[in-house]
N, C-alpha and C positions, 0 to 999 in steps of 0.2 A: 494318627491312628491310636486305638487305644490298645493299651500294655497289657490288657488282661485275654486280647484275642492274641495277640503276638506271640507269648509262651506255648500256646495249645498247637498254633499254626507250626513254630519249629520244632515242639516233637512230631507231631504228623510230618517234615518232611522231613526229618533225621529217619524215623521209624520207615519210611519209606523208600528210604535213598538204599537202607542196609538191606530189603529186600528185592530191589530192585540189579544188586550185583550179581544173585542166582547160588543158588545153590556146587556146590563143590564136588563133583563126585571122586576124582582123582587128579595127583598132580606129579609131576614130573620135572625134573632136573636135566638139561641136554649139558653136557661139560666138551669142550674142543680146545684145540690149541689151534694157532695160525701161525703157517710157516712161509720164510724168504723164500715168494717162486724163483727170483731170480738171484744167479751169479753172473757176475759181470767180469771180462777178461776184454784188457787192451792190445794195440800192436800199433806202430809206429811206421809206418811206409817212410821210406829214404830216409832213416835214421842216421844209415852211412855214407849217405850221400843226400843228393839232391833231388827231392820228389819230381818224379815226372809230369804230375798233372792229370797224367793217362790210369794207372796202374789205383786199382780199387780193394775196397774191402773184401770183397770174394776170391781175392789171387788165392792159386795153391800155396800152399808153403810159407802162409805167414806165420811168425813164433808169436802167440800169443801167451800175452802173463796176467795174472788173477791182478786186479784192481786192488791198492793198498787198502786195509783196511784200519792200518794202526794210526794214520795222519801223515805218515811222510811225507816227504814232498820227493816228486819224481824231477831228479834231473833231467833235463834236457841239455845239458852243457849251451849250446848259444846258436843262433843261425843270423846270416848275414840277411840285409837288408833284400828282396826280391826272393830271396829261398823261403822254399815250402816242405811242410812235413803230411803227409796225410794220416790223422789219428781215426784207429779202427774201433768201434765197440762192439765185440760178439755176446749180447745177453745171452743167456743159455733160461727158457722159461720152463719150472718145473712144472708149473700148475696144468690143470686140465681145461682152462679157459685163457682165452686171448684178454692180454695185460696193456695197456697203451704204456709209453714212458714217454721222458722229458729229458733230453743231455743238452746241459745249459753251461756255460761256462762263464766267468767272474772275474776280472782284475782284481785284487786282495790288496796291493798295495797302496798303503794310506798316505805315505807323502803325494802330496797334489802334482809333481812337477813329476814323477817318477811312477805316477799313477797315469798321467795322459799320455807320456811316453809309451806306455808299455799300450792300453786299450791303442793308440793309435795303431802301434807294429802290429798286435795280435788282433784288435776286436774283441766284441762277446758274438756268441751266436747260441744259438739253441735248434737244437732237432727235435722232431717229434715221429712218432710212429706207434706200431702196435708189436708185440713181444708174441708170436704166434705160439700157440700151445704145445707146448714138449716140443719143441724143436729151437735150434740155436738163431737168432736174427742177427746178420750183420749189418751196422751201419757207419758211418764215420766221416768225416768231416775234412776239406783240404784247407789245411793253416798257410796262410803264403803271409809273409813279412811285408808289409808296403813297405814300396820301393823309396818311399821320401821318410822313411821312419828313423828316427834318431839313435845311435848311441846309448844304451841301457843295459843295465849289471841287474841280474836276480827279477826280470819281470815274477808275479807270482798269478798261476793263472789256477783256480778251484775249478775243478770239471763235475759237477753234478751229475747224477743219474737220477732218476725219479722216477716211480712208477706209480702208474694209477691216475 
């Protein structure tokens, strides 16, 4: 092609592209912030004892406590082989729309022999559901130790929440 029609051709379509965006007549700035719907608070069934099996996240009277948020690690001191804890999550969703979440959980420990120890006794699992709008959801999960699970100091198990 020749070079002397090429130059005319990209200002025609530069000259045309800038009118082709439209004229401006006013414009505006929206500014927001986005805030945590959710606070998350745990609770422990049979901590003092031996979970039932029976006895759920809805009982009257469970003490529930706000979810660390500094990294600690929550003790759980120890449970024998065949014992089970049932752990409770009450989200509390502030928002005005229904949130889904994800509670997933994670063996953390990196030695390999101390690492399948513990997924063996504990497992991972994950829940899913929906965080219903301004009102608290409970849901929660029954932990039972298998029964052929070994001998093990300090499993360390991440409990995720997620939302969205």
């Amino acid at each position: 092609m020749n070079k002397k029609f090429l130059i005319p051709l990209f200002v025609i379509g530069l000259i045309s592209s800038v009118f082709a965006v439209g004229y401006v007549v006013n414009n505006f700035v929206i500014k927001s912030d986005v805030y945590e719907p959710f606070s998350v608070q745990y609770s422990v069934i049979g901590d003092a004892s031996n979970w039932d099996g029976i006895t759920g996240c809805d009982t009257e009277g469970l003490t529930w406590t706000p979810v660390p948020t500094d990294g600690l690690d929550v003790d759980m001191v120890g449970l024998y082989a065949g014992e089970g804890r049932a752990v409770c999550f009450k989200i509390t969703n502030l928002a005005e729309a229904d949130i889904s979440y994800t509670i997933s959980n994670e063996i953390l420990n990196t030695n390999e022999e101390i690492h399948n120890k513990c997924l063996n006794a504990f497992g991972e699992h994950t829940l899913s559901g929906t965080a219903v709008k301004q009102v608290d959801t409970t849901e929660g999960v029954g932990i039972v130790v298998a029964q052929d699970a070994e001998p093990v100091d300090d499993c360390r198990i991440q409990i995720d929440i997620a939302r969205g």
